[in-house]
Backbone as a printed PyTorch tensor [residue, N CA C, xyz], in Angstrom:
tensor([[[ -5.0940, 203.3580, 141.3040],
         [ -5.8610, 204.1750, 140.3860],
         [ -6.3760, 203.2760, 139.2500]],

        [[ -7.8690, 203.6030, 138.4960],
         [ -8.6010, 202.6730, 137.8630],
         [ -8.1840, 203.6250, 136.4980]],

        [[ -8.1230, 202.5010, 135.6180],
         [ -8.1000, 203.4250, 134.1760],
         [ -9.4290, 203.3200, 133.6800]],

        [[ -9.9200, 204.3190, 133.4040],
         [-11.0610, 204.3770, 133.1240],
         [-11.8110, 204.0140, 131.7210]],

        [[-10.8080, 203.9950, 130.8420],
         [-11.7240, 203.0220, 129.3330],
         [-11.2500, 202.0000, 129.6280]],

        [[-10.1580, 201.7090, 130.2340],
         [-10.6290, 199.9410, 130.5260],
         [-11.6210, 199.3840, 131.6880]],

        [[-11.4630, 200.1060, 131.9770],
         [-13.1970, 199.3740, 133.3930],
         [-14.2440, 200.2920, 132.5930]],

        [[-14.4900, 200.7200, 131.6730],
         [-15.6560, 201.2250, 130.8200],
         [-15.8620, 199.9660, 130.1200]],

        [[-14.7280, 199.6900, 129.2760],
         [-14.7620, 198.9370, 128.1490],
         [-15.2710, 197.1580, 128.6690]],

        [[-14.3200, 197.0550, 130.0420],
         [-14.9870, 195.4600, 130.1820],
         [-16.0120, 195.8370, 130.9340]],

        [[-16.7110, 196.5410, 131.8490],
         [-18.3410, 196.8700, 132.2540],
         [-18.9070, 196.3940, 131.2120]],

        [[-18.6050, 197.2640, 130.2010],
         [-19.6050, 197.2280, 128.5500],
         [-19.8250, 196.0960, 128.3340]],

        [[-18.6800, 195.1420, 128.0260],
         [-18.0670, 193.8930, 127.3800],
         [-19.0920, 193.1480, 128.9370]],

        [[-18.8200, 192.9610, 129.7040],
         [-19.6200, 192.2310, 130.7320],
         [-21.1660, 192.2630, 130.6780]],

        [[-21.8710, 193.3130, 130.8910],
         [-23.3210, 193.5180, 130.3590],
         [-23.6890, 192.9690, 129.3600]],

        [[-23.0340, 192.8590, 128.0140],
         [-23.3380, 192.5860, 126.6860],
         [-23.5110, 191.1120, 126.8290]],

        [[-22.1880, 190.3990, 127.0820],
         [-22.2330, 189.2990, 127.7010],
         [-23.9230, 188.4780, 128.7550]],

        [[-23.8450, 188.8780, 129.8090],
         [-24.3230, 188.8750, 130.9850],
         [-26.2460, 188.5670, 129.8390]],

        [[-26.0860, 189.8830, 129.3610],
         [-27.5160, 189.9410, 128.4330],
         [-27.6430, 188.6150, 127.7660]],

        [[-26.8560, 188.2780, 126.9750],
         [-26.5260, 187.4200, 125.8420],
         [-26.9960, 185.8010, 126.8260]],

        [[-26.4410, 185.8150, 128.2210],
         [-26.9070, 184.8190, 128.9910],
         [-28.6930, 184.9840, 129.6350]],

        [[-28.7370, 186.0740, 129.9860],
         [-30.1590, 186.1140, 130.2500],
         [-31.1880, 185.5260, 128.8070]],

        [[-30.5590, 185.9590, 127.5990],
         [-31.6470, 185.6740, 126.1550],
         [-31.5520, 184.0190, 125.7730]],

        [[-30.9390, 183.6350, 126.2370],
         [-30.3150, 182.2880, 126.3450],
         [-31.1270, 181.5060, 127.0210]],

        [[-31.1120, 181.8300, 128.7660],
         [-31.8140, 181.3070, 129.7910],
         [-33.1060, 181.4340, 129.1820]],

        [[-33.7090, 182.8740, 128.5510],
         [-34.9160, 182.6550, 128.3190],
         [-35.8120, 181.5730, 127.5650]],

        [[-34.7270, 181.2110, 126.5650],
         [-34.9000, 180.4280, 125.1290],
         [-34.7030, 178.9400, 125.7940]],

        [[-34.3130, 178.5730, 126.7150],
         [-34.3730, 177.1740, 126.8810],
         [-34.8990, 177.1060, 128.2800]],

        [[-35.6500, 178.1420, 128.9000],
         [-36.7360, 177.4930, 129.9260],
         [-38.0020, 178.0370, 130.0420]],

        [[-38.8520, 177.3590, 130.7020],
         [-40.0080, 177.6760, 130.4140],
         [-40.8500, 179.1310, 130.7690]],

        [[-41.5530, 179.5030, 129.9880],
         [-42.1470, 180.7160, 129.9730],
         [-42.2620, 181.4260, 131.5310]],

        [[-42.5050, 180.6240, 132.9910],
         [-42.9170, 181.2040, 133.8750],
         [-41.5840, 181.6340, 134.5390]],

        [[-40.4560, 181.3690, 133.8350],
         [-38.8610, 181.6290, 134.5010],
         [-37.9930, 182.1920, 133.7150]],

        [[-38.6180, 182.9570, 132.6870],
         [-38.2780, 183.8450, 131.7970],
         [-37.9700, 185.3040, 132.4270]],

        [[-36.9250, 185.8260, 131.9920],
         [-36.2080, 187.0360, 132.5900],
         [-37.0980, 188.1930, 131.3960]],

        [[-37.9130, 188.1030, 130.5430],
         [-37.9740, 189.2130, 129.0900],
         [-38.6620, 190.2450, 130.2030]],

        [[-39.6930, 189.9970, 131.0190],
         [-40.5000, 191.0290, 131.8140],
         [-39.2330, 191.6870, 132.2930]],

        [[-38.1290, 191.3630, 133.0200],
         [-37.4340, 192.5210, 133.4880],
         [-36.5610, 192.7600, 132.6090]],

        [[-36.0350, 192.1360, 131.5410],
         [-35.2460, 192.8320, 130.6150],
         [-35.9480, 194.2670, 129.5930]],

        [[-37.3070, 193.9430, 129.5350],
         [-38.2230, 195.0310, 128.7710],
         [-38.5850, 195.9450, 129.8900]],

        [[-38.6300, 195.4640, 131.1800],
         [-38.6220, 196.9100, 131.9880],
         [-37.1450, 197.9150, 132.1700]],

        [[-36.1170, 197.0090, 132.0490],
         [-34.8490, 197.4370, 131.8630],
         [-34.1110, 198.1120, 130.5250]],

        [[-34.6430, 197.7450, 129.7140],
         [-34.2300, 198.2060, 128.6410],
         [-34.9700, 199.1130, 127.7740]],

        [[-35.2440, 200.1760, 127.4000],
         [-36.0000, 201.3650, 126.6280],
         [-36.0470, 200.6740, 125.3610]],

        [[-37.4150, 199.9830, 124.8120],
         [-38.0280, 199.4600, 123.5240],
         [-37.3820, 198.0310, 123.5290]],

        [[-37.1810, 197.3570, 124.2060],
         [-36.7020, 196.2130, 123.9590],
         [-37.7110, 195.5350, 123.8940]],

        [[-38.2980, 194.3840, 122.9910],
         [-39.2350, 193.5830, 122.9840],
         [-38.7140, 192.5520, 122.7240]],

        [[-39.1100, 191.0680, 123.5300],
         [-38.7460, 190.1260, 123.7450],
         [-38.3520, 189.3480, 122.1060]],

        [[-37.7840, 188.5170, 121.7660],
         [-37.6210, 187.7520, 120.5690],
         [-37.8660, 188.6100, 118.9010]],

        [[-37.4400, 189.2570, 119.0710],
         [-37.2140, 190.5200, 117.4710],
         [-35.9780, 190.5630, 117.4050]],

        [[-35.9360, 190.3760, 115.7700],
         [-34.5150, 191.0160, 115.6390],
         [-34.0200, 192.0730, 116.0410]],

        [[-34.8230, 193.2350, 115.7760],
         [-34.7380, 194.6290, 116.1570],
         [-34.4660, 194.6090, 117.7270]],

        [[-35.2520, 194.3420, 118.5920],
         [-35.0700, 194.1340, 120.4620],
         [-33.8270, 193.6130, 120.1590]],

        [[-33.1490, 192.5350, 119.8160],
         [-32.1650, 191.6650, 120.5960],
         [-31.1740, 192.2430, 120.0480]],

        [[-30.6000, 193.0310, 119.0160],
         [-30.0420, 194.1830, 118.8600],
         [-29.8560, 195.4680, 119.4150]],

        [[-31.0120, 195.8000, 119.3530],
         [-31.3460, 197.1310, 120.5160],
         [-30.7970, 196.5270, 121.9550]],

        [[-31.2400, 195.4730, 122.5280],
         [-30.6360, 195.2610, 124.0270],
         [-29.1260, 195.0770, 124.1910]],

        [[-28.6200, 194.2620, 123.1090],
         [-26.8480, 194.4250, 122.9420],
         [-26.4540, 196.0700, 122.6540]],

        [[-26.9400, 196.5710, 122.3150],
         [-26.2150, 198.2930, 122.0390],
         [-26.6130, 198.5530, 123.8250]],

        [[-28.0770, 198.4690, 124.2120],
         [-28.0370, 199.1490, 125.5410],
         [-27.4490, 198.1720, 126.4550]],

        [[-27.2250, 197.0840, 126.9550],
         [-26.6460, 196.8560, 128.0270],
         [-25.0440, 196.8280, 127.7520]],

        [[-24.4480, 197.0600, 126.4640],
         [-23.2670, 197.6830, 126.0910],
         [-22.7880, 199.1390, 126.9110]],

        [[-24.2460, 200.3090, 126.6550],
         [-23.7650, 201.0650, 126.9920],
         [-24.0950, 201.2420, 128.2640]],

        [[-25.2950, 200.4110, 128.7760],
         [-25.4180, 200.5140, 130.5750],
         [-24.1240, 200.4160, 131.1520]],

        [[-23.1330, 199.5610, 130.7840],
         [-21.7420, 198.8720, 131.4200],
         [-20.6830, 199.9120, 131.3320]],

        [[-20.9540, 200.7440, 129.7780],
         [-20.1020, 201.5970, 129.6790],
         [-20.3320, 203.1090, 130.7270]],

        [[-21.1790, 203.3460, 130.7710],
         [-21.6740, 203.8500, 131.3960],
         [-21.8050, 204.1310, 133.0520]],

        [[-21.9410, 202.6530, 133.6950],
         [-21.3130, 202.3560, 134.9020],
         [-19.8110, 202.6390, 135.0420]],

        [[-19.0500, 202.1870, 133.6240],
         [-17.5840, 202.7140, 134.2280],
         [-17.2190, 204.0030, 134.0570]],

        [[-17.5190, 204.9430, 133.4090],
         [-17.4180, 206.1310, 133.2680],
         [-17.6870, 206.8300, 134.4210]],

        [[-18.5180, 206.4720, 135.2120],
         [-19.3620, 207.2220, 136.4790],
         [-18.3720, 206.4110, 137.4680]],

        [[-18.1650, 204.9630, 137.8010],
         [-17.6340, 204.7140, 138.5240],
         [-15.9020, 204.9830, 139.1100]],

        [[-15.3060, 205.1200, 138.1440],
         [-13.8360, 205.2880, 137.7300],
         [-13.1510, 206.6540, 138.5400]],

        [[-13.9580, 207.6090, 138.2990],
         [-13.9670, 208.7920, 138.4870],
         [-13.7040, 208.9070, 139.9260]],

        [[-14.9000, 208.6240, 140.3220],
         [-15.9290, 208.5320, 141.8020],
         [-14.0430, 207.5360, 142.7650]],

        [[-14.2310, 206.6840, 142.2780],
         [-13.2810, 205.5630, 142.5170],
         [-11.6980, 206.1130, 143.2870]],

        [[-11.4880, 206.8940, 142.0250],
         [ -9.9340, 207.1930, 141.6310],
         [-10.2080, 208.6890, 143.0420]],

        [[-10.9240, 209.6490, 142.9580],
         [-11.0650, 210.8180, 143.5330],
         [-11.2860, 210.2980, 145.1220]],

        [[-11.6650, 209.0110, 145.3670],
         [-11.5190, 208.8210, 147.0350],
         [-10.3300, 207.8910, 147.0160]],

        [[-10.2710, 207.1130, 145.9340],
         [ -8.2540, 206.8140, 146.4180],
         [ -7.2040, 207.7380, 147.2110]],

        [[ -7.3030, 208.8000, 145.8380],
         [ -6.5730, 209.7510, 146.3070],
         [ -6.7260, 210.5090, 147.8160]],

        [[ -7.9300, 210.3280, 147.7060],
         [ -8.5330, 211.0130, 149.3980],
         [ -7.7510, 210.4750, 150.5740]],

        [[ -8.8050, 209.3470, 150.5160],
         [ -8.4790, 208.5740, 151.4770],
         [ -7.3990, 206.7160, 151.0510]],

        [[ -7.0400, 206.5110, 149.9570],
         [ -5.7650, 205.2630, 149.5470],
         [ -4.8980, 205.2680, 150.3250]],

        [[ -3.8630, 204.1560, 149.9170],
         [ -3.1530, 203.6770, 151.4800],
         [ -1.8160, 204.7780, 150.5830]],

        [[ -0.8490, 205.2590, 151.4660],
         [ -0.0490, 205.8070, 150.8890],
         [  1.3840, 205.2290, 150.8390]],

        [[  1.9660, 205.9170, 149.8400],
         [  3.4340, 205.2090, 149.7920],
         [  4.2040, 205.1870, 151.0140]],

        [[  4.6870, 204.3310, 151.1870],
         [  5.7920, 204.2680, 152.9260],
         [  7.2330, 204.6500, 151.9290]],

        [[  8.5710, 204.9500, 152.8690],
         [  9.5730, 205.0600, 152.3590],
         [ 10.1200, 203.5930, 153.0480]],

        [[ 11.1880, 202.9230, 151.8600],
         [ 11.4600, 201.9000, 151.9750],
         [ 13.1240, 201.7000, 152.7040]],

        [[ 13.3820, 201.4830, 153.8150],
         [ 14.3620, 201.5480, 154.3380],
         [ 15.3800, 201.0330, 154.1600]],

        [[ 16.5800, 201.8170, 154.0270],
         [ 18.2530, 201.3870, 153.6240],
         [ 18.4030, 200.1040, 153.3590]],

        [[ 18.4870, 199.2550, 152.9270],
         [ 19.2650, 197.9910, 153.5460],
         [ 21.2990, 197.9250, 153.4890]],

        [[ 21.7180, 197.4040, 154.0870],
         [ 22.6900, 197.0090, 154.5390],
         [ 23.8210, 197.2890, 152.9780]],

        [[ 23.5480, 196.5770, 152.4330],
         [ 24.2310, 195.9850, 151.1340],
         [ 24.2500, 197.6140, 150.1020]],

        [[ 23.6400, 198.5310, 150.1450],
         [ 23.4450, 199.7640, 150.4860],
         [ 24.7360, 200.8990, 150.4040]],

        [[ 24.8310, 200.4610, 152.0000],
         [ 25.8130, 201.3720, 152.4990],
         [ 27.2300, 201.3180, 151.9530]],

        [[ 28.1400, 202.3410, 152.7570],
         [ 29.2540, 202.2960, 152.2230],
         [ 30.2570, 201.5390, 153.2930]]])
């Protein structure tokens, strides 16, 4: 079983991250291998190199991650239970008995 604010919390923590490497990659290669076109299609108002965007994209790919775990966790834990391997009973041993 998944606990679910912690696979929320590092999703979050991973995206934020993950972003932080894409703005990076952007800034030290050249314009035609720049990720901003899909980060501004990905992200609602994000505009490439603003203070405001590169803020705005750390809150949203924060909460994209959080977000993934909230939905995922759930989903996760409810077919464990379904279908997860189940407990076996663990047999006597020797040292045990009387």
């Amino acid at each position: 079983m998944l606990n679910t604010k912690l696979v929320a919390w590092s999703l979050g923590i991973w995206t934020t991250i993950t972003f932080l490497v894409c703005v990076i990659y952007g800034l030290v290669t050249p314009q035609s291998l720049r990720m901003s076109g899909f980060l501004e299609m990905m992200l609602p108002a994000f505009k490439w190199l603003t203070w405001w965007g590169f803020l705005l994209g750390l809150v949203e790919a924060f909460l994209y991650g959080v977000y993934a775990g909230l939905v995922f966790c759930p989903i996760y834990n409810l077919l464990h239970r379904r279908w997860g391997p189940r407990p076996t009973m663990m047999p006597l041993d020797a040292s045990s008995k009387n």
